[in-house]
C-alpha positions as MATLAB code, in Angstrom:
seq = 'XXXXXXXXXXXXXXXXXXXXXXXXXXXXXXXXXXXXXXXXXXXXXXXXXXXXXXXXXXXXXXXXXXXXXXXXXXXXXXXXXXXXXXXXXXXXXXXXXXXXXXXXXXXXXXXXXXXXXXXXXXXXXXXXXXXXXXXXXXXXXXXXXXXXXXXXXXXXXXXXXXXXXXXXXXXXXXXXXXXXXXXXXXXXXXXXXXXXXXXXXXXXXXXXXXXXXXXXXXXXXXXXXXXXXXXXXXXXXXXXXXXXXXXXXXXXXXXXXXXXXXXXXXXXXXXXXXXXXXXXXXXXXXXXXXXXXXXXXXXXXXXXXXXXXXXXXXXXXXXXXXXXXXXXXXXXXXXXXXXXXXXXXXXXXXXXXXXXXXXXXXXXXXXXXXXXXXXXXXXXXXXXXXXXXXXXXXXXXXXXXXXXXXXXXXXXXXXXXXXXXXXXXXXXXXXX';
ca = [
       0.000    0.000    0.000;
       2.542    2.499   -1.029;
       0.269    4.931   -3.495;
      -0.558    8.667   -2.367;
      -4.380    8.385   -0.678;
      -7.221   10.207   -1.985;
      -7.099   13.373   -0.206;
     -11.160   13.355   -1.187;
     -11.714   10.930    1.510;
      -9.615   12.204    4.726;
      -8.717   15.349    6.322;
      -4.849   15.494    7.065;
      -4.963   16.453   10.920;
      -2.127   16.561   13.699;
      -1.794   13.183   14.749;
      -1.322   12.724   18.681;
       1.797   11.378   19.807;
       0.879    9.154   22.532;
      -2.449    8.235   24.182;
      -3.722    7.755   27.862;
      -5.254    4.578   29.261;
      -6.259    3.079   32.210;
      -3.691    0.958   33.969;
      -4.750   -1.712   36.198;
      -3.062   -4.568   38.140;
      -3.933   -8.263   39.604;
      -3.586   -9.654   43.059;
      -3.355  -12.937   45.110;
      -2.151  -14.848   47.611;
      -0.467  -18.152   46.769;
       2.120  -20.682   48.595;
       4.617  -18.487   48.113;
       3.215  -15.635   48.884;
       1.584  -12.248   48.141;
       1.616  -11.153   44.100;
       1.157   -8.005   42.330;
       1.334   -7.751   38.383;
       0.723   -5.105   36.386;
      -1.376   -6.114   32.776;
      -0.734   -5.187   29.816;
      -2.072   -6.539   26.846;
      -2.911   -9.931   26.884;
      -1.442  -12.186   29.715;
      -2.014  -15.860   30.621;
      -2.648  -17.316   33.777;
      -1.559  -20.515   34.527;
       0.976  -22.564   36.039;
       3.390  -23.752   32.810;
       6.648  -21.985   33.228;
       7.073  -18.869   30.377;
       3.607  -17.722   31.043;
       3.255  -14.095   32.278;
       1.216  -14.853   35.147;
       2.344  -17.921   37.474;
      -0.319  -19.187   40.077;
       0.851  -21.363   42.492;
      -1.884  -23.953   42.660;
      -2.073  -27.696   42.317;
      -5.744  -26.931   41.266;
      -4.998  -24.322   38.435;
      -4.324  -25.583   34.630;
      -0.956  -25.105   32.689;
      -2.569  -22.866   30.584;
      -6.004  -21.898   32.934;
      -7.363  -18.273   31.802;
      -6.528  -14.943   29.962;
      -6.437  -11.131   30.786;
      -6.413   -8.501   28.583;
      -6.442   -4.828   29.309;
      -8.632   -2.935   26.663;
      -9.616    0.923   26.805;
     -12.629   -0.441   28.650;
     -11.328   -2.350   31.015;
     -10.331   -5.884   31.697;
     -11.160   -9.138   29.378;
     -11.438  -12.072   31.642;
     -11.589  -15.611   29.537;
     -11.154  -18.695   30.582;
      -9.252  -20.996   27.773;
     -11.111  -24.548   28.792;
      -9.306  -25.149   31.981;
      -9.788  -28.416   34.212;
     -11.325  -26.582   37.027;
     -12.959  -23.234   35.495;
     -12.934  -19.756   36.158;
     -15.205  -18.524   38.735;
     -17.097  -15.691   39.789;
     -18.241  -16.218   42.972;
     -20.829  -19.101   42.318;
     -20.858  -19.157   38.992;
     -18.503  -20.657   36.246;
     -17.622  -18.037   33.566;
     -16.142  -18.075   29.812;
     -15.782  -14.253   29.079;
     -15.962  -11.682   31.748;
     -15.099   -7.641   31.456;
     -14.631   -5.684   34.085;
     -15.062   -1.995   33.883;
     -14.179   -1.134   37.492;
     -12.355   -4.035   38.967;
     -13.323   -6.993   40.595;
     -12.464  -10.787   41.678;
     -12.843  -13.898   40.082;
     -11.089  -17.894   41.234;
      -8.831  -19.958   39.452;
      -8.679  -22.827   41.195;
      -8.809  -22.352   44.762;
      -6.966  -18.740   44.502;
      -8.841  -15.445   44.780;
      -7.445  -12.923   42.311;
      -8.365   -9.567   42.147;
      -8.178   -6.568   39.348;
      -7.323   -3.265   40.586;
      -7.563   -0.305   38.482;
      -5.135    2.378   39.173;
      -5.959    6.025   39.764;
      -3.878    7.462   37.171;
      -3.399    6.507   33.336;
      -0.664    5.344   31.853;
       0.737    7.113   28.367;
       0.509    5.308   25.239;
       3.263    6.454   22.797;
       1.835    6.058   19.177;
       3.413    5.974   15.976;
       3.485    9.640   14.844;
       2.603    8.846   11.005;
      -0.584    7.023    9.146;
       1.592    4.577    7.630;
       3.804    2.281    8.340;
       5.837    1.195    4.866;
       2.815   -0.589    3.310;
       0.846   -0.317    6.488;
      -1.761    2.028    6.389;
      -3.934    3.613    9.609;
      -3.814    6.661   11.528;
      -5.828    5.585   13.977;
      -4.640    4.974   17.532;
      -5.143    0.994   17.420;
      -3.249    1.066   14.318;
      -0.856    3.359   15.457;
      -0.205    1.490   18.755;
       0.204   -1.458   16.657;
       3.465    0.514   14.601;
       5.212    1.443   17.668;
       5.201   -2.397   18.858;
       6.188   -3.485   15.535;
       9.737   -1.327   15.455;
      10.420   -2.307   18.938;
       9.858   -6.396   17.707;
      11.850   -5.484   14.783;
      14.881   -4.711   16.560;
      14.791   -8.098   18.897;
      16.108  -11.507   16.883;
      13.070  -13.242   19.007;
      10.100  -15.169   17.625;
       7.111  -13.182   16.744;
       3.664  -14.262   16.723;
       1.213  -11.990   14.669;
      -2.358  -12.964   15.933;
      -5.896  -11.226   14.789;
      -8.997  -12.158   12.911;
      -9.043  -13.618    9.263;
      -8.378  -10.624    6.766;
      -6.819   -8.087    9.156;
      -3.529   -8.196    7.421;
      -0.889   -9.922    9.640;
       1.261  -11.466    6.303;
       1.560   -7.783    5.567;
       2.386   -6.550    9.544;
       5.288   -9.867    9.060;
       6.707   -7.786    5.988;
       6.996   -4.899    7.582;
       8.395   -6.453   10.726;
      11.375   -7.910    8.267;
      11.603   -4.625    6.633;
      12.429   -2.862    9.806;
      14.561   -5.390   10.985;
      18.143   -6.324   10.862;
      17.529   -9.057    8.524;
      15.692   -6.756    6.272;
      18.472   -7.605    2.942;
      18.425  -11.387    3.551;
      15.062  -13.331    2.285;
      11.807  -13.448    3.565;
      10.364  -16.509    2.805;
       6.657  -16.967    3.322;
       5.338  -21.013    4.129;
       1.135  -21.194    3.876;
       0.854  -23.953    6.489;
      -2.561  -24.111    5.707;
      -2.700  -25.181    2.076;
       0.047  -27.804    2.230;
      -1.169  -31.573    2.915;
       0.137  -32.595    5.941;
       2.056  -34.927    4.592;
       4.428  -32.720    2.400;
       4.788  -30.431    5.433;
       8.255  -31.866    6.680;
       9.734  -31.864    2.703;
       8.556  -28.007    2.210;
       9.785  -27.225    5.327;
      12.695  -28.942    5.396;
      13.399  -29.823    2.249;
      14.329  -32.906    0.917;
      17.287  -35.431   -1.261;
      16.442  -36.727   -4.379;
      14.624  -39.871   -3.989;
      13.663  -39.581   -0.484;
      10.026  -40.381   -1.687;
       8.282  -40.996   -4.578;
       8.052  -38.071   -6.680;
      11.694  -36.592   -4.616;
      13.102  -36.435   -8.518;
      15.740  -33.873   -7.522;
      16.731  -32.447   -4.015;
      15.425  -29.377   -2.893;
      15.553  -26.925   -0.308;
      13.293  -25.890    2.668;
      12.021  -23.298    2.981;
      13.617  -22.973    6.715;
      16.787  -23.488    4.778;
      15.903  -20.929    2.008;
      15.650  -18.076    4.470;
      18.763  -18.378    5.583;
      19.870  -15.121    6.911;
      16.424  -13.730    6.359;
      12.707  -14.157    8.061;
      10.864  -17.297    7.559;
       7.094  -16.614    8.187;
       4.830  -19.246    8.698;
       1.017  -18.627    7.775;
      -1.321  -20.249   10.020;
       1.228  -22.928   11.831;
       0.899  -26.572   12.368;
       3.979  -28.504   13.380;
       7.196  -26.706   13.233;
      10.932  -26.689   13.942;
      12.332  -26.563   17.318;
      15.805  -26.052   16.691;
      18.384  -24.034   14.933;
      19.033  -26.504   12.289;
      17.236  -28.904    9.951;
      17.475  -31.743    8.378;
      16.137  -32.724    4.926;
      13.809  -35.620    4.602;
      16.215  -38.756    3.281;
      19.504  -37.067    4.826;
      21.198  -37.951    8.425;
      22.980  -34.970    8.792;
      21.935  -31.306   10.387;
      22.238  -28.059    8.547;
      23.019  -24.722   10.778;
      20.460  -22.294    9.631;
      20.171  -18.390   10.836;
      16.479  -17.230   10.322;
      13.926  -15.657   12.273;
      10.560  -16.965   12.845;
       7.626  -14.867   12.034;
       4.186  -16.943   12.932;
       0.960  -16.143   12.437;
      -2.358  -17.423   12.728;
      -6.799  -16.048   13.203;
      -7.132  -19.231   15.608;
      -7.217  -18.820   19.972;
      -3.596  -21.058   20.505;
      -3.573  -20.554   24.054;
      -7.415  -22.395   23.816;
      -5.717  -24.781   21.589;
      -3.034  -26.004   24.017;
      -5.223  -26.005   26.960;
      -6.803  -28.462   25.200;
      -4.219  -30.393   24.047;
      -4.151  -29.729   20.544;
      -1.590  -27.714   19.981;
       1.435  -27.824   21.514;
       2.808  -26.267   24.789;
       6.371  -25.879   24.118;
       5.733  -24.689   20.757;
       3.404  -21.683   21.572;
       6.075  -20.585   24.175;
       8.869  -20.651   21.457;
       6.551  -18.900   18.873;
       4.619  -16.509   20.889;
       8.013  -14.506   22.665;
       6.666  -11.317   21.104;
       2.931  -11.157   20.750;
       1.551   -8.279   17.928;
      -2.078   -8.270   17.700;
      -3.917   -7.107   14.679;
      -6.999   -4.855   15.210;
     -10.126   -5.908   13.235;
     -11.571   -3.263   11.383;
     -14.421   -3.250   13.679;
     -12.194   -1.573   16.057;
     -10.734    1.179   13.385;
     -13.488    2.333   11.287;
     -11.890    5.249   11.537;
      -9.189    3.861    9.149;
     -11.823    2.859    6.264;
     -11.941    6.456    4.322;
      -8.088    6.082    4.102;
      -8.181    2.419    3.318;
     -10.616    2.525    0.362;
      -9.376    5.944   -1.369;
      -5.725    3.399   -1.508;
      -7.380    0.449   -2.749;
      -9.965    2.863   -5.452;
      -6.406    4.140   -6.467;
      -8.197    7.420   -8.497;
      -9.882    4.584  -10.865;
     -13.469    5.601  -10.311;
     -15.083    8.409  -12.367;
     -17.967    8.451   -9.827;
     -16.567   10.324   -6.253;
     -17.876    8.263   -3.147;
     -19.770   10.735   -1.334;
     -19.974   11.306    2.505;
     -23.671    9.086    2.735;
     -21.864    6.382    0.896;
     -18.788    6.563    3.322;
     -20.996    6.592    6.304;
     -22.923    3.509    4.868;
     -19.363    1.650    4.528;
     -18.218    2.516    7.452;
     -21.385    1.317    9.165;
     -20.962   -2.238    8.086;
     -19.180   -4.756   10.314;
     -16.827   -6.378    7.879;
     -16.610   -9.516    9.409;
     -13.812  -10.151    6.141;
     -11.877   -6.680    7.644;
      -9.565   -5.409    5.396;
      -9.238   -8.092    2.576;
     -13.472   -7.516    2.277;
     -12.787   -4.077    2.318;
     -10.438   -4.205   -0.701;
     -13.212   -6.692   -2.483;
     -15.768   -4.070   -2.175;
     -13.655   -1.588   -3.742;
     -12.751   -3.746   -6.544;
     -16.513   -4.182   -7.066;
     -16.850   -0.127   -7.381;
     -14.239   -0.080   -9.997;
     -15.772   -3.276  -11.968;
     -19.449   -2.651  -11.180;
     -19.915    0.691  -10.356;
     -20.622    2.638   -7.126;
     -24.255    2.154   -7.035;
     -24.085   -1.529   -7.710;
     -21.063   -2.248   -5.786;
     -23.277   -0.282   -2.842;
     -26.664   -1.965   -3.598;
     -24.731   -5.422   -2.976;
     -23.056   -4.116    0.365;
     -26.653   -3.339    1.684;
     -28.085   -6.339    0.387;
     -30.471   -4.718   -1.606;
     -29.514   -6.396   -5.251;
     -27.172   -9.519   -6.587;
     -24.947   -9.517   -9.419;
     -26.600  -11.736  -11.665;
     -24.597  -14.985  -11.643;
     -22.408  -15.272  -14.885;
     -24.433  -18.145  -16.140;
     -27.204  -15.988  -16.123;
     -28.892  -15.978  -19.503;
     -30.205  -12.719  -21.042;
     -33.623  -11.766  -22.271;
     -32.528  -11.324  -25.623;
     -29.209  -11.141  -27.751;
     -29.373   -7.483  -27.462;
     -30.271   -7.683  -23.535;
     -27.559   -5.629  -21.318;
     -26.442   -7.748  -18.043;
     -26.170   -4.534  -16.387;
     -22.166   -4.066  -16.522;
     -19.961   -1.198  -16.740;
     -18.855   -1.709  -20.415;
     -16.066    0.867  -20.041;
     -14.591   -1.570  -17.908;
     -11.549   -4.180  -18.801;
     -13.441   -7.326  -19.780;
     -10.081   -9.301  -17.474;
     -11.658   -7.107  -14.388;
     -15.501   -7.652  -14.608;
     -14.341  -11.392  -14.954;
     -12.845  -11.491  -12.306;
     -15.245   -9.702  -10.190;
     -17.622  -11.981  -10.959;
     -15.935  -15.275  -10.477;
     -14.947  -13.794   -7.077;
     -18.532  -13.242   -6.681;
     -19.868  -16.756   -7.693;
     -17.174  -18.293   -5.545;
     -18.009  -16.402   -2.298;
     -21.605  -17.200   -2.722;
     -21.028  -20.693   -3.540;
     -19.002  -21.320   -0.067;
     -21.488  -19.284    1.494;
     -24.901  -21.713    0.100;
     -22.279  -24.681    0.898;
     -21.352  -23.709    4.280;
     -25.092  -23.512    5.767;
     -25.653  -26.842    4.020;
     -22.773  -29.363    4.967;
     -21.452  -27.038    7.776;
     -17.427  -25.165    7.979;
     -14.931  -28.520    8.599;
     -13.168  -28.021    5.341;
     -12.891  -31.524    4.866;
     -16.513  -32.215    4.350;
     -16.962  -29.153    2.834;
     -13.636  -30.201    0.139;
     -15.730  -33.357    0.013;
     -19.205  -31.796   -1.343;
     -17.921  -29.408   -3.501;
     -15.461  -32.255   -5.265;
     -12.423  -29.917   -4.470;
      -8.885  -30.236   -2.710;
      -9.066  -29.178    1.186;
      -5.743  -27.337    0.363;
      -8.419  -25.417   -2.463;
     -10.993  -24.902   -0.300;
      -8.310  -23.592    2.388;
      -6.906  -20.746    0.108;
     -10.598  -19.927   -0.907;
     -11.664  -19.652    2.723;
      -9.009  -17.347    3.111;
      -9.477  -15.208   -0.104;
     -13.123  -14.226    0.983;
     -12.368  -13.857    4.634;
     -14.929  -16.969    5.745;
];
């Protein structure tokens, strides 16, 4: 995202260097003793060693419950612990609290306390951040973290919902770091079969399976020097070398791992499916990902990028306030889809299919007549509205599919006579 914005859409303000929130700490009493921590961000409670907040209780889970401090106050969840999180009587999943309170793990009492002054915020002084783009204070936040991880050589974890961006937050991480003229090599741990996982990671010899014609390398090994980031991560490494599939000998390697994934890990290893001593090697240096939800603020910049001065029709201020109402469950990536659809389509279509009032006519859609107009820009690229309209069929498609078979992707790979690895990549393309 490196084009000049639409000045149309924004007003170029003074952007505040630093914000104030509320700080607020946690209490208890365990077998060794009295504890005060301060929170900030998101911390897990448990009693695995490398988790921020240590319990000492025979009754608590390895990895029990999460807080999170928010400009509202304090996200309590518990991550499916053995023995629940409590609130007096009652066992709770999700809890805020806006003015403090207590809540069990366990058999220990903790308590939040909320501080009487705020603590400053320093934000990223621009609206971009190389090919980042967001001047608002999430985003902005969000900057500032990411040139403090770029200067460390420890594992990052980029975490947020589906579409927020995170593969672009890890190239900007590499950018800014150290490592920034050695490769970045991305791996889409998602869309490979498990089975070919080890040999892309690792690479492999010649003949080390069937179909190993020639040896190859990993993509571990590939990055050498560089940034390896792994896309929504299954099994990986846990040392500083690797060894191809058919080999016997380690290889030294020098990279960086850059992780990233939409899914709750710390839920995942509570429950045994993903595992412990991997999140703690993966997850040194946490960088959330706002939704968009939570920087609507950001859309006018956002969509005069991705229109790019290729619309002949302005988007006026009722429009904007009708985009900006929606809840973009997709975030940015659906964001960028609708503005593709107001350069192939048209404002008033492209807006008509946001609200739900009309549907582009499926392609296979036959006309009244010879002569009959589908109702298409004609001044538009024939490639584009093709392409707009595939997308379109393909997202509606998963959509009917989804409320009929359900979201496992292997059923759903099953019904629609596709590759799980194909559904995969579409999931992720439309943000579902």
């Amino acid at each position: 995202m490196t084009s000049s914005p639409n000045t149309e859409f924004e007003q170029r303000l003074p952007l505040n260097l630093s914000r104030l929130r509320r700080s607020a700490s946690l209490e208890w009493t365990d077998s060794r003793g009295p504890h005060k921590v301060p929170l900030a961000g998101a911390m897990v409670i448990g009693t695995a060693e490398g988790v921020p907040i240590v319990v000492a209780d025979p009754k608590v889970s390895r990895l029990h419950a999460e807080v999170e401090l928010d400009d509202r106050g304090v996200r309590l969840r518990d991550l499916g612990s053995r023995n629940g999180t409590w609130l007096e009587a009652v066992r709770a999943e999700r809890v805020h609290f806006e003015e403090g309170g207590h809540f069990r793990v366990g058999g220990t009492e903790l308590t939040i306390t909320f501080e009487s002054q705020p603590t400053k915020v320093p934000l990223w002084p621009q609206d971009r951040l190389g090919a980042l783009l967001g001047g608002s204070e999430p985003m902005r936040e969000l900057f500032m973290q990411l040139t403090k991880c770029a200067n460390s050589e420890a594992a990052v974890l980029v975490y947020g919902e589906t579409g927020t961006g995170k593969e672009l937050v890890a190239q900007e991480l590499h950018a800014a770091s150290r490592r920034s003229a050695g490769p970045f090599v991305v791996v889409d741990c998602a869309s490979l079969p498990e089975n070919l996982l080890e040999a892309e990671l690792f690479g492999h010899v010649r003949g080390a399976f069937t179909g190993a014609a020639a040896t190859r390398v990993g993509s571990i090994e590939a990055a050498d020097g560089g940034t390896v980031f792994l896309d929504e991560i299954g099994e990986l490494p846990q040392s500083r070398s690797v060894r191809r599939v058919g080999e016997t000998e380690y290889r030294p390697v020098n990279v960086r791992f850059v992780t990233a994934t939409h899914r709750d890990l710390e839920r995942m290893v509570a429950q045994g499916q993903f595992r412990e001593d991997l999140f703690f090697r993966l997850s040194v240096l946490p960088l959330r990902v706002p939704p968009l939800r939570e920087r609507s603020g950001d859309i006018p910049l956002l969509l005069a990028h991705f229109l790019g001065g290729r619309t002949a029709t302005p988007v006026d201020a009722a429009t904007l306030e009708l985009v900006k109402a929606q809840k973009w469950a997709g975030n940015v990536r659906q964001l960028r889809s609708f503005a593709e659809r107001v350069v192939a389509l048209g404002l008033e279509r492209a807006t008509a299919m946001l609200k739900g009032t009309e549907l582009a006519p499926a392609p296979s859609a036959p006309s009244p007549s010879p002569s009959a107009p589908l109702g298409v820009d004609a001044t538009v690229p024939f490639k584009v509205i093709r392409e707009q309209w595939v997308e379109h069929l393909e997202r509606a498609y998963l959509e009917a599919l989804i409320a009929r078979v359900g979201r496992n992707a292997g059923t759903l790979a099953e019904a629609a006579g596709l590759d799980r690895s194909y559904i995969n990549r579409l999931f992720k393309k439309h943000g579902l």
